[in-house]
N, C-alpha and C positions, 0 to 999 in steps of 0.2 A: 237647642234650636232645631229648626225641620231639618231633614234629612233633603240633601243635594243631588236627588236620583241622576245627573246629567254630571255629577262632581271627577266621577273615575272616567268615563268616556274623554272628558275635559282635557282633562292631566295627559291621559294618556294620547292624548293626540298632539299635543302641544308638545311634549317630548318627543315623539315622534319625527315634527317637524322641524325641534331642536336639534337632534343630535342628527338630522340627516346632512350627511357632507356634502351633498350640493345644495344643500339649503343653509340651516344655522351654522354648522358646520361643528357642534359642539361635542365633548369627549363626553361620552356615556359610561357610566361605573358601576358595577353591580357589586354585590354586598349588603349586608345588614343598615348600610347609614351608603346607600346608592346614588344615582341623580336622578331618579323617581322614587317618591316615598309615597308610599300609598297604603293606609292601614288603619282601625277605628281603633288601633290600642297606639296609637303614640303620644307619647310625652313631651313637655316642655322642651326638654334635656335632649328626645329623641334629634330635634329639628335642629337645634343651636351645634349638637354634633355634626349633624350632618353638612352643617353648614361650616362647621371648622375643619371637616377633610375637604370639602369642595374649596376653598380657600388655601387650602395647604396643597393644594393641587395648580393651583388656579397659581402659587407665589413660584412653585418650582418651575412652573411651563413658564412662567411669566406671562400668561394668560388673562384674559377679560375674563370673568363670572358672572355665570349668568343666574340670578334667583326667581324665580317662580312660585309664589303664594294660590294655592289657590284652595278655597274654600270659606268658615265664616269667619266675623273680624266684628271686635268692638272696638269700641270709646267707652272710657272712663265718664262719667257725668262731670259736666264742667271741663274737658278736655277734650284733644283731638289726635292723642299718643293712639292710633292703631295697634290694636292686638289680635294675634293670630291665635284663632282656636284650633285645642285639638282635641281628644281623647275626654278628658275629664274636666276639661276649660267651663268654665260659669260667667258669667258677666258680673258679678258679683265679685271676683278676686282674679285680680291683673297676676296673680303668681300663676294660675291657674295656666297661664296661655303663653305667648311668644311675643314680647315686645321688639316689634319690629322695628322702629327705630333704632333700636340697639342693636338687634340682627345686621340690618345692613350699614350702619356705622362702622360698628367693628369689623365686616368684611372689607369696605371700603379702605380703610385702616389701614389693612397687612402690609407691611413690605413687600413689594414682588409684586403683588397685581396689580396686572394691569388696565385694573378700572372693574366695575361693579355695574351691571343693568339688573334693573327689578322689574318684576310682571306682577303685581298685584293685580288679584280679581277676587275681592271682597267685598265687601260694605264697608261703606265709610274709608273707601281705599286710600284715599289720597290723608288719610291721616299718619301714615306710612313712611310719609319722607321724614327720613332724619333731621336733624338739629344740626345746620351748616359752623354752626362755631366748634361745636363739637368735633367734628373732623379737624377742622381746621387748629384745634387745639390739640390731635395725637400725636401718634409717634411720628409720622410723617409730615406735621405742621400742614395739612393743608393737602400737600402736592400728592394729587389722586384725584381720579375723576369716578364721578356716578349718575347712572341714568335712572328713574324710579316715573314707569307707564302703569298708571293708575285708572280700575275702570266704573271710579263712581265720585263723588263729592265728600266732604267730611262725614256731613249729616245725609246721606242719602245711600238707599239699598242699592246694590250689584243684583239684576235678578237671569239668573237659569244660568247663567255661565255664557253669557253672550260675549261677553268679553274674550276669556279662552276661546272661545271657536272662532270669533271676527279673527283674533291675534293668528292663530293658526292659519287659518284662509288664508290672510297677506301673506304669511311665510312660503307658504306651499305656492302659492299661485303670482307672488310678486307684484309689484307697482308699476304701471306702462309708466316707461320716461325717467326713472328714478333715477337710472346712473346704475352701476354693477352690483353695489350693497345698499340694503335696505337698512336702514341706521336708525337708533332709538331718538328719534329726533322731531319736530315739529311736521316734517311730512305723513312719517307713521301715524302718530300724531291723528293729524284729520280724517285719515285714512280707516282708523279704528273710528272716531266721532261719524264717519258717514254711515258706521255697517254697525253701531251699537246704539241704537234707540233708546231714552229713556233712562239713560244714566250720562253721565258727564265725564265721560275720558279727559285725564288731566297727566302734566308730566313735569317733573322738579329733575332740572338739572343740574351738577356742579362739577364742574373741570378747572381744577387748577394744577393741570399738570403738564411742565414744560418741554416734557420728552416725547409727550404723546406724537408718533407720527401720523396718525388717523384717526379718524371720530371712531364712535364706538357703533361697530358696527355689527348689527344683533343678526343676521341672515343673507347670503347672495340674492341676490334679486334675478331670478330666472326668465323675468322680462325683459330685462333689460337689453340683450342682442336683439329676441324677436322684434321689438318694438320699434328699430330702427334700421334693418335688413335692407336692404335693397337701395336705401334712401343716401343723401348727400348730409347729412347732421349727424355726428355721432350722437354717446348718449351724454355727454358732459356738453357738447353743442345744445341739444335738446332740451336740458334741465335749463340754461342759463334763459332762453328763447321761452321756454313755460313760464319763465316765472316771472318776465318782465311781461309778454302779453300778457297773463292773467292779472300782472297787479295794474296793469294800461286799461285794460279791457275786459270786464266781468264778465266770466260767464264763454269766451271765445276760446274758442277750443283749436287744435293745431292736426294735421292728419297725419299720419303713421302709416308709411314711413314719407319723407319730408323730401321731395323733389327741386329739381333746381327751379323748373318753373314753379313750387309752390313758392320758393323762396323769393324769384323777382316778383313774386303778385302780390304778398306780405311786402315786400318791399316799398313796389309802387303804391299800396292800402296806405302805408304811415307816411309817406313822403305828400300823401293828398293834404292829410294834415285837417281838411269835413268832415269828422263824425262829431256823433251824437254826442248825448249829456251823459252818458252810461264813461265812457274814457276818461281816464284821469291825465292831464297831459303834462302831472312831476315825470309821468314814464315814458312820454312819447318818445322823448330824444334815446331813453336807454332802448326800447323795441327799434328804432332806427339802427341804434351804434354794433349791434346783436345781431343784426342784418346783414347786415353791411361785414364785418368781421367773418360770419359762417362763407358769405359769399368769397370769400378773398380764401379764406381755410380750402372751400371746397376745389377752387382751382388751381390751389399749391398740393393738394390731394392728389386731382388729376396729372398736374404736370411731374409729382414724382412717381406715381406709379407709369407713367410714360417714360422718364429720362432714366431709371434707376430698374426698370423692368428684368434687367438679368442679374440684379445683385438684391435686390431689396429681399430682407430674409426680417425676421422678427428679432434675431440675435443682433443683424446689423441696427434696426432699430434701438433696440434696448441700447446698446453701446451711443450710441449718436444722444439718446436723450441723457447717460451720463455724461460725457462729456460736454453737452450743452449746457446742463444745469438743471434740470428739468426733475422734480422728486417721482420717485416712485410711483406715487398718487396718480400721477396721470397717465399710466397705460391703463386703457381699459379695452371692453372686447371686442375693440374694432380699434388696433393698436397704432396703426397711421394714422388714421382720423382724429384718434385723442388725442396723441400726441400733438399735431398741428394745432387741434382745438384750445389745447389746456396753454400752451405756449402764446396763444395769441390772444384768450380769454384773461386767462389765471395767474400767468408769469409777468407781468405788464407791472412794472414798476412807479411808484409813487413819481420821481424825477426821472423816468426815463425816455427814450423816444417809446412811442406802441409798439411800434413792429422790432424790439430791439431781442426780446426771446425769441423770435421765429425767425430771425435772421441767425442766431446762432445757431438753431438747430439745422437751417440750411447749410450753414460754412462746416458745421461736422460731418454733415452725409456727405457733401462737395469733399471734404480733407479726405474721407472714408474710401469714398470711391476713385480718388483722385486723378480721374479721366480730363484733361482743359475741354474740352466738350460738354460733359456736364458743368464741371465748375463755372463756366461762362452761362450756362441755361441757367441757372441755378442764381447765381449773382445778377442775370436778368430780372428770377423773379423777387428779389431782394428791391429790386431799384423799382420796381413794381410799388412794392410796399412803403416806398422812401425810406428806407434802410441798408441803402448798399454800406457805407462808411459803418455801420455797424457789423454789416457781414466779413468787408473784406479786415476789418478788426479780429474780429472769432477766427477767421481762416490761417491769420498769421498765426495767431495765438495757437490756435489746435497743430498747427503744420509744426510750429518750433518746439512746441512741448513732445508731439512723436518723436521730431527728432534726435531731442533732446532725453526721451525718454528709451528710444533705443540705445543710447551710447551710457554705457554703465559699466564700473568695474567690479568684478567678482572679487571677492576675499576670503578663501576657505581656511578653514583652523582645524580642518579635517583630521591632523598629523596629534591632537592636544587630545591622547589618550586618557588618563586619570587627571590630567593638570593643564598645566598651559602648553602652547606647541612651543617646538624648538626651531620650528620655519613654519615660514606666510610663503600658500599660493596665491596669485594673483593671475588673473584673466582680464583684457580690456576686449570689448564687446560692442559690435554696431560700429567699426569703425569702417565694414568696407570688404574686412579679410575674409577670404574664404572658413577661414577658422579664429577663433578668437588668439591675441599676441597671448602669449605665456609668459610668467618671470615666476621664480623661488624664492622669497627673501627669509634669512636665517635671522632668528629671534640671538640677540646677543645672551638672556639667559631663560630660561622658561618662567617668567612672569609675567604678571600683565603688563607693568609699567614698557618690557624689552617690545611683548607682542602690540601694543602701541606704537613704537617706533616703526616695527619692521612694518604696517599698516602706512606708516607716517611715507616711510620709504616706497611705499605701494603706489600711493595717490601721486609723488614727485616722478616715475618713473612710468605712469601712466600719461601725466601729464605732454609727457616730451612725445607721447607716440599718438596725440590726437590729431583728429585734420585739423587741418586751416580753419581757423576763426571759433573751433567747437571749445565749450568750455565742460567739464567735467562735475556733476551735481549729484548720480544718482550711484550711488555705492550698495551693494548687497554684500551681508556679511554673513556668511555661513560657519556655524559651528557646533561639535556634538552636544547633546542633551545636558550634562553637568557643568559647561560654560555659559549657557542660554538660561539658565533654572537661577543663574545669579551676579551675571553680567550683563549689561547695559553694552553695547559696542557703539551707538553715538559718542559716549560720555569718556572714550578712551581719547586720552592725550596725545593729539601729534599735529608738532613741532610747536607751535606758540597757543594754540585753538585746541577746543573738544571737535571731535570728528564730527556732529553732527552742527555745529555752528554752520558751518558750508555745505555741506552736504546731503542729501537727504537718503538717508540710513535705513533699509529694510532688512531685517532679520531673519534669516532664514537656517535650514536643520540641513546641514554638511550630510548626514545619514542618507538625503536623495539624491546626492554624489555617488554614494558606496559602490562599484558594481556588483555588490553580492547578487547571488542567482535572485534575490526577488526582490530586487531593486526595480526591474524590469515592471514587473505586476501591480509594484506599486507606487509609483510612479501614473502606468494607465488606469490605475483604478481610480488616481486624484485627478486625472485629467477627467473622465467620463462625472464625476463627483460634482468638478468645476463648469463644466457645461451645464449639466443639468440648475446646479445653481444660477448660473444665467438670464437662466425665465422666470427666477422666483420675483414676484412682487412686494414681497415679505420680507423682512430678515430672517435668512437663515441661518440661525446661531442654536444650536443645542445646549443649554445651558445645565451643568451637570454641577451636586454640592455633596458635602462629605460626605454624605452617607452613599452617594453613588460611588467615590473614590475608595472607600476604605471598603467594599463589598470589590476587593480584586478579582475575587475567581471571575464572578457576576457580570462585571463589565466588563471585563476580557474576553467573556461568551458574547456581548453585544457587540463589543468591537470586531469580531470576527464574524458575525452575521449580519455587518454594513449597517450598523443603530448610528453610529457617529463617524460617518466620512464624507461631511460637509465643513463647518465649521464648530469646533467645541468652545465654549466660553465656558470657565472655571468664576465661581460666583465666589471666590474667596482668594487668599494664598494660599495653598498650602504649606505646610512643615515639610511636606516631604516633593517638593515641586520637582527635582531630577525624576525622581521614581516615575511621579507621575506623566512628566513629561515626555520618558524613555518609550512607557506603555500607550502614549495615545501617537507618539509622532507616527507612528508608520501606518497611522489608517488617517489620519483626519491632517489634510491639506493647510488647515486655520487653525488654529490654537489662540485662544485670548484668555490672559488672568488678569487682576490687578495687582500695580507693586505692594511688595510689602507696608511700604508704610505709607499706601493710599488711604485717603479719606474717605470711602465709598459714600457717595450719594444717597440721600434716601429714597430716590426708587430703585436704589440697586444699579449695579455694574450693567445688567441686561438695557435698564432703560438709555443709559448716555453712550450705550454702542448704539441702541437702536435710532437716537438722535443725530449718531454720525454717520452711521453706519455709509450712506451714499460717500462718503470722503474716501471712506478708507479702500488699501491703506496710504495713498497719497496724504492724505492729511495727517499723519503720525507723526513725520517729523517737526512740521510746524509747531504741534503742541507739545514736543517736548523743547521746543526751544523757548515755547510759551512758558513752560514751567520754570524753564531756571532762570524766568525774569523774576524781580521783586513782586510785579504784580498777581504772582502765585499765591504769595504767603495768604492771602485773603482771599482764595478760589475755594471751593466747597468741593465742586463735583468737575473734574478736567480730565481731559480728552487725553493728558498724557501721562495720566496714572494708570492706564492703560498699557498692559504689556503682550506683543503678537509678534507670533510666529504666520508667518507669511506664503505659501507657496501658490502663486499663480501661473497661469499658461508662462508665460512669458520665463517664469523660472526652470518649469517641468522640460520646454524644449532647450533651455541651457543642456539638461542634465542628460539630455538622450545621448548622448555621444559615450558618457560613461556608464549608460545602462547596456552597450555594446560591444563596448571593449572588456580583458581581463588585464590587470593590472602584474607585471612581473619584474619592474624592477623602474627605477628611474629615466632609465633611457628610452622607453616606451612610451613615457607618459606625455601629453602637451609642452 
């Protein structure tokens, strides 16, 4: 076939605006089989490689994959199987080229990734999508998602590489209005159709996958702040408001950025309810309800950046929309705006009252800040919305569970050298004291069944020193690395009950007890770790597999140069879990494996944290109580085959008191 004089400029620009981090945001890899391959002598074999280390890259990050065709492509006569040519390809023999179908089938496939987008820019492009039963009959039955943006028909040419450079443009220059990420989706979509003449941009989707926490999102979208700067509509306001005008109104365009007077004049426009025949009025009432909602958004906007003015911080934020309920998804880059937006939009339930999400995000920042000044402004603008009875709901909720959440007993087993200890500390905590109450209890003999009782005797002895009316739920159990690597402490016997029947049981590593001299360091170095985690929008889990664990020296050098001191997820069990567990506790705050005789899911350990991930670890204990119901035996993928080690703020300031003292004898200690 002719020669593609525009074919390398193409690629290379497209990559470019791939692997840029504020744009695709994608990992670049260089090597003989890299993430740009660009060459007249490659083979068959060269591409299929190349695509099974991006793939095995793509499984270990637990990673979307992004593939990229570009160049010429046939059909078989009588078919519409796309092939990818290269080096010595004919049209004459399908061996000759890259059956792409099967290329991105089989990527699709992998265990571990997390999802598949294709750029074809061929002829006959859209002959390209895979065979959906196909997938649907792999190793993974199904559960795996794929985007495939196509820039021509079966039977019709891709001419000059129009397609690569439109695709590039959007990336580089972004979509006014889109929302933060530009997503392989029906907006890109038109968006390529408007800037590629003369060939037919098509796009085959399939998502069947129930972990997924976000579409598959191909680039940030760099428009998206500018576009709504100044204005009273964030960019999730904005998208919902585009897309009911334009399906109301063809062709009516919105201004940038969106004023409160542009708002009441849209307003007053639909509320006339006279226009022309161009209107479809299935959408009048939604451009009304859309209105009507940004309006009520923008002046809980106003009134909290007014009532909350000396505390409002992005950290407070973030905290308030976890405790509200609110996922991740909805901070965007104007992070009060969204959030109001997404709660009053997005969060609005099938049976619920409307305003019953934005009332609880209210009653959280009211519990937050817990000034009765605000809380009454605040509960004003609730009864505003006809949701007080929903707020002052949330506000009880959130106030009992603080305070429920500060009173907890510590349990160390600090003293259980090689084996079990021969005495339980116990600390009760949040009752009031200037320091936490102390007690000893002596294990009758160093086993577990003894270290169970003396626990048993912990909870009866704590009990008796609560306040008035508090009842006692939150137990943390701390113990060194060879009792953690193969004990369960919910599942320890005391008195008639497993500890965790009542209780809700967090796990934590006795070692950020120790006062040894760098107990101190580290300790602040998990504190500064867990801040910064904070602001991630993402799951921050670092998912490490055998071959990173058995390369000791190797990852002993990354653990010391701050590679994993956020969260580790171990994508297996290991055989040797103390070992391992010995080497990672003292840099990384989180630790997650699964049990031994977990039935790992087929997208992998990474995907059913990444589905819970907002619970935890609050939600651990529930699902281990879930487990040891009957209706486990017929569970595939559960939340409480999950095993973690825990260290949060709330633990690290337990521990400050003995990263300051030295330890000399009994009589000194608590």
């Amino acid at each position: 076939m002719g020669k593609l004089t525009r074919l390398e400029k193409a690629a290379r620009e497209l990559h470019t605006v791939l692997t840029d981090p504020a744009r695709g945001g994608c990992t670049p890899r260089a090597g003989e089989h890299g993430s740009l391959l660009i060459s007249s002598e490659l083979a068959p074999e060269d591409v299929y490689e190349a695509l099974r280390e991006a793939a095995r890259r793509a499984r270990d990050d637990n990673a979307v994959l992004v593939v990229a065709l570009l160049g010429h492509g046939f059909t078989p006569p009588q078919q519409t199987d796309l092939h990818f040519m290269v080096a010595d390809s004919t049209v004459d023999s399908t061996l000759s080229a890259v059956d792409v179908g099967r290329l991105l089938g089989t990527a699709t496939d992998e265990p571990g990734v997390d999802g598949v987008i294709a750029l074809i820019d061929t002829c006959h492009a859209t002959g390209a999508m895979p065979d959906a039963g196909r997938i649907a009959g792999g190793v993974r039955a199904g559960r795996t998602r794929l985007s495939v943006v196509t820039a021509a028909a079966a039977d019709q040419p891709a001419r000059g590489m129009r397609f690569s450079f439109a695709l590039a443009d959007v990336l580089r220059n972004g979509i006014a209005g889109a929302g933060p990420g530009v997503y392989a989706d029906a907006r890109l979509t038109d968006e390529l159709r408007a800037r590629t003449r003369g060939q037919v941009v098509g796009r085959f989707e399939y998502d069947n996958d129930p972990y997924a926490a976000e579409g598959l999102w191909l680039a940030r979208n760099v428009r998206s702040a500018p576009g709504t700067a100044g204005g009273v509509v964030g960019p999730l306001g904005r998208q919902d408001l585009e897309e009911s005008v334009s399906m109301w109104r063809a062709g009516m365009r919105l201004r940038a950025p969106l004023t409160l007077a542009d708002l009441h004049e849209l307003d007053t426009f639909a509320r006339q309810g006279d226009v022309d025949d161009s209107a479809d009025p299935s959408w009048h009432g939604r451009v009304r309800h859309v209105v009507a909602t940004l309006l009520r958004c923008a002046g809980t906007v106003e009134l909290l950046t007014t009532v909350l003015a000396n505390v409002l911080t992005s950290d407070l934020l973030r905290e308030a929309r976890r405790q509200s309920g609110l996922p991740a998804e909805a901070e965007t880059t104007d992070l009060l705006r969204g959030l109001v937006e997404y709660a009053a939009l997005r969060a609005v339930g099938a049976d619920e009252p409307p305003w019953k999400a934005s009332a609880r995000f209210l009653a959280a920042l009211a519990q937050m800040d817990g000034d009765d000044k605000v809380i009454a402004r605040l509960r004003e603008r609730a009864r505003d919305l006809d949701a007080v009875t929903e707020f002052n709901d949330a506000l009880t909720e959130f106030t009992n569970k603080r305070q429920q959440g500060e009173l907890r007993l510590v349990v160390s087993l600090a003293g259980a050298l090689t084996d079990w200890p021969e005495e339980v500390d116990a600390w009760l905590v949040g009752t009031g004291e200037p320091l936490p109450v102390h007690r000893r209890f002596a294990c009758a003999s160093p086993d577990r069944a003894a270290t169970g009782r003396a626990i048993g005797a912990a909870l009866t002895w704590a009990r008796g020193h609560l306040p008035a009316a508090a009842s006692l739920v939150n137990v943390d159990v701390a113990a060194p690395a060879h009792l953690l690597a193969r004990w369960q402490p919910e599942e320890s016997k005391v008195g008639l009950r497993l500890l965790g029947v009542n209780h809700d049981v967090v796990v934590r590593w006795s070692g950020r007890m120790d006062p040894a001299d760098e107990s101190a360091e580290m300790n602040d170095a998990a504190r500064k770790a867990l801040r910064s985690m904070a602001a991630c929008t993402t799951v921050p889990v670092e998912w490490i597999g055998a071959a990173v664990l058995d390369d000791h020296e190797a990852l002993e050098r990354e653990l010391s140069t701050g590679r994993y001191d956020t969260v580790v997820g171990l994508d297996h069990h290991p055989d040797t879990l103390q070992d391992v567990l010995e080497q990672l506790l003292p840099y990384a705050p989180i630790i997650l494996w699964p049990r031994q005789d977990a039935r790992p899911p087929e997208a992998g350990l990474a995907g059913l944290v990444r589905q819970h991930w907002q619970t935890l670890p609050d939600g651990l204990p529930a699902a281990y109580r879930l487990r040891w119901a009957a209706e486990h035996d017929g569970c595939v993928a559960c939340l409480g085959d999950v095993r973690a080690i825990w260290h949060d703020e709330a633990w690290l300031e337990f521990c400050r008191p003995f990263e300051q003292r030295v330890v000399a004898g009994p009589e000194e200690e608590w």
